[in-house]
Structures are given as C-alpha cells and as structure tokens.
C-alpha positions as CSV (number, residue, x, y, z in Angstrom):
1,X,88.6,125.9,50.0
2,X,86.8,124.8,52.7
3,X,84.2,126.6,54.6
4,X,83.6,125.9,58.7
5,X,80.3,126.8,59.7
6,X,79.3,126.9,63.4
7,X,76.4,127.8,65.7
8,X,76.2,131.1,68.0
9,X,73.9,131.7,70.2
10,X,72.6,135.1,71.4
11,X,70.6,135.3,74.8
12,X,70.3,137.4,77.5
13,X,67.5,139.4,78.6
14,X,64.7,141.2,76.2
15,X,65.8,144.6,74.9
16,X,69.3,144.1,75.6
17,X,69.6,144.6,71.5
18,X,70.6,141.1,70.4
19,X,68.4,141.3,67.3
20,X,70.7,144.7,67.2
21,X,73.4,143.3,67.1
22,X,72.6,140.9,64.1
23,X,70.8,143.8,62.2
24,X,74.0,145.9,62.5
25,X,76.4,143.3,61.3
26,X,74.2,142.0,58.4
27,X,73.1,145.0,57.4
28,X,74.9,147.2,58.8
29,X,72.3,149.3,60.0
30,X,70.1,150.1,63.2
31,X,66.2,150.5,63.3
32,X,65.2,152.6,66.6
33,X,62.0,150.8,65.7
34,X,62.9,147.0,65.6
35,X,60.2,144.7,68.0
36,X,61.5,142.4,70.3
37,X,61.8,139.2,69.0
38,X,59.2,137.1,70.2
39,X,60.7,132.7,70.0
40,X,63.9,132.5,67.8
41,X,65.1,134.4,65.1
42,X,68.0,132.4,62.6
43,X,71.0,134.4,60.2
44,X,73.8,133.4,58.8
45,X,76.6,135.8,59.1
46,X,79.7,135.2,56.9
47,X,83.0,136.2,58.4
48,X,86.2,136.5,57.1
49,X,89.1,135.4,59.6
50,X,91.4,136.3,56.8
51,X,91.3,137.0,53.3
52,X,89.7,134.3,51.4
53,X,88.7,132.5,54.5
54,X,85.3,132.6,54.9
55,X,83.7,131.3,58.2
56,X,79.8,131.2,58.1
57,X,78.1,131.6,62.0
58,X,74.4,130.8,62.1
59,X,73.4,133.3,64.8
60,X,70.4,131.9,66.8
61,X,68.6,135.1,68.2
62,X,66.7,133.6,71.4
63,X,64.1,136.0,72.3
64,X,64.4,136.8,76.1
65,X,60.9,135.7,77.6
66,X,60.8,133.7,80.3
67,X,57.6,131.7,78.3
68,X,60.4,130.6,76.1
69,X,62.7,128.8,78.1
70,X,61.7,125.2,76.6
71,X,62.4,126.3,73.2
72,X,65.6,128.0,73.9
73,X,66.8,124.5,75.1
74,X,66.4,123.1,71.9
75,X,68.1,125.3,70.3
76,X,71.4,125.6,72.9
77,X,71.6,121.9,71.7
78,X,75.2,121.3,69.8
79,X,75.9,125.2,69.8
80,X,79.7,126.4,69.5
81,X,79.4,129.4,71.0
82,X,77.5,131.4,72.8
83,X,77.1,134.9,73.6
84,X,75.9,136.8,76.5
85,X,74.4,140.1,76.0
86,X,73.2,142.6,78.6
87,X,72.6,146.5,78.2
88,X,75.4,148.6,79.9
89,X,72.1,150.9,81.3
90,X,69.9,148.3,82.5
91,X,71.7,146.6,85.9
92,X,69.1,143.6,86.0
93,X,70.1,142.5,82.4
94,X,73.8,142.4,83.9
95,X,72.3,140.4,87.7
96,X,70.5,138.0,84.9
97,X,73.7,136.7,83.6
98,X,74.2,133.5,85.8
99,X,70.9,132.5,85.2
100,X,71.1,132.7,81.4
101,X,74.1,131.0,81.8
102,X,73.1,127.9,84.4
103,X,70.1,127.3,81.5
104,X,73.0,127.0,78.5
105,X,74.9,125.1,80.9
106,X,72.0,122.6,81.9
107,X,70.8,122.8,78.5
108,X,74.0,121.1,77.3
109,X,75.8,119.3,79.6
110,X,75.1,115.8,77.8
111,X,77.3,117.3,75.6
112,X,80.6,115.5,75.1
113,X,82.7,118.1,74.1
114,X,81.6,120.4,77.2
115,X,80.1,124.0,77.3
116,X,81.0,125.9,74.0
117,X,83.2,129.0,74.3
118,X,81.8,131.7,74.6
119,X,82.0,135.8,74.9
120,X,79.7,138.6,77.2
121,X,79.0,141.7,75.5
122,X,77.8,144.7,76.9
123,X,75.4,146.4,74.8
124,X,73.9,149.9,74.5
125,X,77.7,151.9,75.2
126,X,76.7,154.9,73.3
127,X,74.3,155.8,76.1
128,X,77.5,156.0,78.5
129,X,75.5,158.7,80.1
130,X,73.0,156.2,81.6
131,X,75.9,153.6,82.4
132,X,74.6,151.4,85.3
133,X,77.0,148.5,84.8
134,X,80.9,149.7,84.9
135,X,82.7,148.5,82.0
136,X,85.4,146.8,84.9
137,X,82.4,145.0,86.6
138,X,81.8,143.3,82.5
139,X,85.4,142.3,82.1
140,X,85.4,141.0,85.7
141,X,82.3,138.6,85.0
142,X,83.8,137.6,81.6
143,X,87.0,136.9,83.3
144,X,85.1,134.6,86.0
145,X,83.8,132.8,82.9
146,X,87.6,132.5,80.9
147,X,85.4,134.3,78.4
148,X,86.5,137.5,76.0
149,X,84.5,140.6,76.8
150,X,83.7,143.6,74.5
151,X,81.6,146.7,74.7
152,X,79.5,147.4,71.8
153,X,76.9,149.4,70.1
154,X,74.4,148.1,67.4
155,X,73.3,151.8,67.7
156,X,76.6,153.9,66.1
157,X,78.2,149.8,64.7
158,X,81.0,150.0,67.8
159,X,82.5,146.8,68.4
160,X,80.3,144.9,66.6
161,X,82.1,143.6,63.9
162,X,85.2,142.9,65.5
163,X,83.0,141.2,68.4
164,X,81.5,138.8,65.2
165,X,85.1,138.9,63.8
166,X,86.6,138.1,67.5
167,X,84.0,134.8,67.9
168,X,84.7,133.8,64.2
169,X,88.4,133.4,65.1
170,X,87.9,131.8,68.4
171,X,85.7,129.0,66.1
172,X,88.8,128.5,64.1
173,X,91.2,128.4,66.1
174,X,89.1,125.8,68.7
175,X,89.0,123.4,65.8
C-alpha cells in the first residue's frame, strides 16, 4: 500500500482560527483559550480518501505576524497546497487575502511545477450573527482563484473535516 504525503499550508491573518482548525481535526476539539501561534506550528494529519487509503498532509500553521514574513517564505517552499483562511466576522482578514496570496505566489514562483492548488476557507460561521463577509463574496474570491471554497467552524467541527477530506482528494487526484 502506498502512502502520499504532501504539504499544506495554513496562512492568513492572526485569529482567523488556523491553529483551530488543526486542533479540531486532530483532536477533534476546540479550546476558547488557545494563543495565537507565534512562528510556525507543524502536524501531520492522516486522511482517508477512501477506505484503506490513507493520505498523510503535514499542515504548516504559519502564524500571522507581519514580523514573520521571512520565515513563512521558507516554509511556502515546495508546498502542495495551500489554504487561505479568514474569519467570516472580521472584514480585514477577508481585504488581506491578495496579499497573503502575492507572498505564496512570490514565495514560489521558482517553482517548476507552478503555484500549488489550493482552497479559501472562511472561518468562525457559527458566529453568523456577526457575519461581515457574505458567504457569496467567499465563493466569488475562490472562484477568481479556480479554488474550492468552504465555510467552516473549528468552534462546533462544521466543515472541517470534509475541508481536510476535500484538500486530501484534490492531492490525489493532482498526482
């Protein structure tokens, strides 16, 4: 049996619940008292596409400081996917996009095989009450970028494993 393992990356901007995101599908939990990650932060996440087909992503967590923009380069280096995050309540986490992305997309254009695929998730939807991004304005960005878009929560677990599930698949099926 052979296992594919591939890198993810995570970015956008702090508090947008990345390290969330990773908690909920590794643990499958949430802690309303997690810090903001402060550098990088590395799991592996084991997915199966289907049963008895294990895919393993190693999820790079890139803390969203400005301070560390040269570290995050090294580390969009030979990714295979990345992952845009904002928080649905926070509108300058969604304005914040195309600059997350021009960085990837500097970042790794020595690359040979071009940018890696990639997905924008919009993070936080069970506070729908304090919605300041519409989930139409999301899809539309995603769509811009030929990129899959989901809503999730790390908070109540919506979405999030069939976002990791959703990427996982893509990995395969791009090989």
């Amino acid at each position: 049996m052979s296992v594919h393992t591939f890198k993810v990356l995570l970015v956008g901007e702090p508090n947008v619940g990345k390290s969330s995101l990773i908690r909920r599908i590794l643990l499958g939990e949430f802690d309303e008292e997690y810090m903001t990650t402060i550098g990088v932060d590395l799991s592996a996440v084991v997915i199966e596409t289907e049963p008895g087909s294990p895919v393993i992503l190693t999820v790079i967590d890139l803390g969203g400081q400005k301070e560390f923009s040269n570290l995050r380069t090294h580390y969009y280096k030979d990714a295979h996917h990345s992952v845009l995050v904002y928080d649905i309540s926070d509108r300058a986490s969604f304005e914040a996009l195309p600059e997350w992305l021009d960085g990837m997309n500097v970042a790794l254009a020595h690359v040979d095989r071009g940018p890696p695929i990639g997905m924008l998730l919009g993070n936080k939807a069970d506070i729908n009450l304090k919605r300041a991004v519409l989930q139409e304005e999301g899809q539309e960005y995603a769509d811009t970028l030929g990129w899959k878009f989901m809503e999730t929560s790390a908070k109540s677990g919506q979405n999030v494993e069939e976002a990791f599930l959703t990427i996982a698949k893509q990995l395969v099926e791009s090989q």
